[in-house]
C-alpha positions in Angstrom: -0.8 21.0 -20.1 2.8 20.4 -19.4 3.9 17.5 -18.2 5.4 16.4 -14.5 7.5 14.6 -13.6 8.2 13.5 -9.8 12.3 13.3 -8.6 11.1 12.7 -5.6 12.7 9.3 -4.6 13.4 8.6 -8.0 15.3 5.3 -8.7 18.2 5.6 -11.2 16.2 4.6 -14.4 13.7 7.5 -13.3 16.1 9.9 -12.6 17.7 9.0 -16.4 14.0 8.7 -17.8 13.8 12.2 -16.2 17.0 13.5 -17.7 16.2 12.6 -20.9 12.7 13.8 -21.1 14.3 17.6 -20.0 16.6 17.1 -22.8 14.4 16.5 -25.1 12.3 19.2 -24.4 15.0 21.8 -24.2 15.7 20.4 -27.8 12.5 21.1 -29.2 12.7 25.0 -27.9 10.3 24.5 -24.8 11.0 26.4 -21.5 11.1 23.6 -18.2 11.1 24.1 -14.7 13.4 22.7 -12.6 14.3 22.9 -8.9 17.8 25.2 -8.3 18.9 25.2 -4.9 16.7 27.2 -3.3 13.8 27.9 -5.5 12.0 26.6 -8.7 13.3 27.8 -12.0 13.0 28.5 -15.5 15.6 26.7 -18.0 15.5 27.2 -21.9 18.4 26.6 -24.4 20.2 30.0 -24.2 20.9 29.7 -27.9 17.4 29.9 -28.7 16.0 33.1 -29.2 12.1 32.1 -28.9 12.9 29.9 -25.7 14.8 32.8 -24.1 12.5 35.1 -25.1 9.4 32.8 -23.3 11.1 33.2 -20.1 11.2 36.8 -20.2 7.5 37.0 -21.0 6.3 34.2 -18.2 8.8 36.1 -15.7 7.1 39.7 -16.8 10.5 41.1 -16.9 11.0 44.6 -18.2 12.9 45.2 -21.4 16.7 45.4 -20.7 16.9 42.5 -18.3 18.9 39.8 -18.8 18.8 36.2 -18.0 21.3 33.7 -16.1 22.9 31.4 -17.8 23.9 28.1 -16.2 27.0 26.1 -17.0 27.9 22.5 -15.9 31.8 23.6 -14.9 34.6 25.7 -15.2 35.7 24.4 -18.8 32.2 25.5 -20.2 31.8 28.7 -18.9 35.7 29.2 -20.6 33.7 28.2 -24.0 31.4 31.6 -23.2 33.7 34.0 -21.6 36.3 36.4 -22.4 39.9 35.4 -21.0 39.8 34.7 -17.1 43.3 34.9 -14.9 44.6 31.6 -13.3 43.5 33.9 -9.9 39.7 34.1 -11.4 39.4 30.5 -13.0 40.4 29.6 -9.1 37.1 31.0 -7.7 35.5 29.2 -9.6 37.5 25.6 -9.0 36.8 26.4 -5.5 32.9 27.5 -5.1 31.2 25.6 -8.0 29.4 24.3 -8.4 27.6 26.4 -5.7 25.9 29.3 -4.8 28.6 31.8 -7.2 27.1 34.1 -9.7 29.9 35.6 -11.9 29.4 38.1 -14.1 31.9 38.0 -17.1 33.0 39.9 -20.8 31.2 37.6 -22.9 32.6 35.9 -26.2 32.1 38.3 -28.5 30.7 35.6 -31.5 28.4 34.4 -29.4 25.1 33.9 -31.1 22.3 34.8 -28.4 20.2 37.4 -26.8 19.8 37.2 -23.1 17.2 39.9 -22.8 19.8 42.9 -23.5 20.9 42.6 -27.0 24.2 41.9 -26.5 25.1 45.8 -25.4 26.0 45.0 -22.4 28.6 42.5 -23.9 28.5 40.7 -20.3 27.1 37.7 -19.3 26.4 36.1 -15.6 27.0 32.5 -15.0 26.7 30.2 -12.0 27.4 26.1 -11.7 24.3 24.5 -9.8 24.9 22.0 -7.3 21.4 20.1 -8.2 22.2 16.8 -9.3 19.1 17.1 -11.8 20.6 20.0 -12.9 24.5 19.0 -14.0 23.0 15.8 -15.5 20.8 18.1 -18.3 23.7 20.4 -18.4 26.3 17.9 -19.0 24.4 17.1 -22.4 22.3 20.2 -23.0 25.3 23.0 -23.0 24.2 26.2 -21.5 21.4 27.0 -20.4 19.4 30.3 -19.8 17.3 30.6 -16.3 15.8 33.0 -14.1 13.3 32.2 -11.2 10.4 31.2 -11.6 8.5 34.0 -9.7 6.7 36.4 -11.4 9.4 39.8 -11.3 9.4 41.2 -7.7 8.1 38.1 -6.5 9.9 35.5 -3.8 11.5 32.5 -5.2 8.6 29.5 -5.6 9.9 26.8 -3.1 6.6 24.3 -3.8 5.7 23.1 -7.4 2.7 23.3 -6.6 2.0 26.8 -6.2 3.8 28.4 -9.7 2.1 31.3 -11.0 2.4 30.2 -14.3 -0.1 28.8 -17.2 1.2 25.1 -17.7 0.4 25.4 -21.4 3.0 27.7 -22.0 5.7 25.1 -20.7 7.1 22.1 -21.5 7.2 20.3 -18.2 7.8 20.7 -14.3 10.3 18.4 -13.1 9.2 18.1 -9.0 11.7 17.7 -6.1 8.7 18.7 -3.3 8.9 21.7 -1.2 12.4 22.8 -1.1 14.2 24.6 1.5 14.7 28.6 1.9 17.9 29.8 1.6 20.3 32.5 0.9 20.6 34.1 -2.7 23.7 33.2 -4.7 27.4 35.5 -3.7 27.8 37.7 -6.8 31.0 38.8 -8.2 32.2 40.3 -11.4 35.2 39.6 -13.5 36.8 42.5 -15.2 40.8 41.9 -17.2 42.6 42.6 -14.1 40.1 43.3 -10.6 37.5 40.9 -9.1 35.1 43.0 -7.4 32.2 41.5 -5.3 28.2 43.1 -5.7 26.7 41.1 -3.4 27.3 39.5 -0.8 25.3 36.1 0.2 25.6 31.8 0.9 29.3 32.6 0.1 30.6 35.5 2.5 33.2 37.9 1.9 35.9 36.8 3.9 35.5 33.2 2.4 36.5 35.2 -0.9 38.8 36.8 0.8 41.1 33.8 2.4 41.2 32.6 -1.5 41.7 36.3 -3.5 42.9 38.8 -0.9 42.5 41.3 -3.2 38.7 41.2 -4.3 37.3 44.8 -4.3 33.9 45.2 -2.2 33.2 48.9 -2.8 29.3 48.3 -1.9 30.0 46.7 1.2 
């Protein structure tokens, strides 16, 4: 069974107690869930191939899909990305940690397998605003994720209800029932063009009154 762990008015030993224990599991190749903003999650060490693969299997994704990858800031997603302009790295300075997925030209010697076997040579990353969440990332490095739903599925606001066998994860780290809310703004990075794909907490003109010239053209 995996173990959990309540956040829910943790004191500051707890919450370090709590940190550590999701460290150490991400360590030993074991997929955790965690709360994200708006929804419970799946986290595994995206440099570990079994892990990774785990949360493909508990999501029931099809082959071909890829996984998220958290980063704690700016300066660690530079450690996984291609080149990003002074213009692109400001998005980023601005709306993270937050509710910004950013799809980028991955490094190319990166060593993992986010569901697509590197052919798509892209990767999506987002900063998390969860406290819980930049305190494992600040010592864990990058970390894959998707929801944890089952594919198709609404995000799991309540511990409590996860579809999932516990004796396939490590441990559920509990913050109560959280609140419903819009799905992460999504934009993509190419050499010289940011281009939004989807539109959500962050809205278009907010990209706008920062890079004038994002490109919307599914909008």
């Amino acid at each position: 069974m995996a173990e959990r762990i309540s956040l829910i008015d943790a004191s500051d030993q707890d919450f370090q107690q709590a940190v550590e224990s999701a460290l150490r599991y991400l360590r030993a190749g074991e997929v955790i869930i965690a709360a994200a903003e708006h929804g419970y999650v799946y986290l595994a060490n995206a440099f570990d191939k079994d892990a990774v693969n785990a949360i493909q299997i508990l999501r029931t994704n099809s082959p071909g899909v890829t996984l998220q990858v958290l980063v704690r800031d700016r300066n660690m997603a530079l450690g996984l990305s291609a080149a990003l302009t002074v213009q692109q790295q400001s998005l980023l300075d601005k709306f993270w940690p937050g509710l910004l997925s950013v799809t980028v030209k991955a490094q190319p010697g990166l060593t993992w397998n986010l569901g697509d076997d590197r052919r798509l040579g892209k990767v999506n990353l987002r900063s998390p605003k969860k406290k819980f969440l930049q305190a494992i990332l600040e010592q864990s490095g990058p970390l894959a994720t998707s929801s944890a739903a089952r594919a198709g599925k609404s995000a799991v606001v309540d511990s409590n209800t996860l579809e999932v066998y516990e004796n396939d994860i490590g441990a559920i780290f509990d913050e109560s029932v959280l609140q419903v809310g819009p799905l992460s703004t999504l934009i993509e990075f190419s050499e010289n063009e940011i281009t939004l794909m989807r539109e959500g907490a962050i809205s278009l003109e907010d990209l706008k009154a920062l890079v004038p010239t994002i490109s919307a053209p599914n909008l």
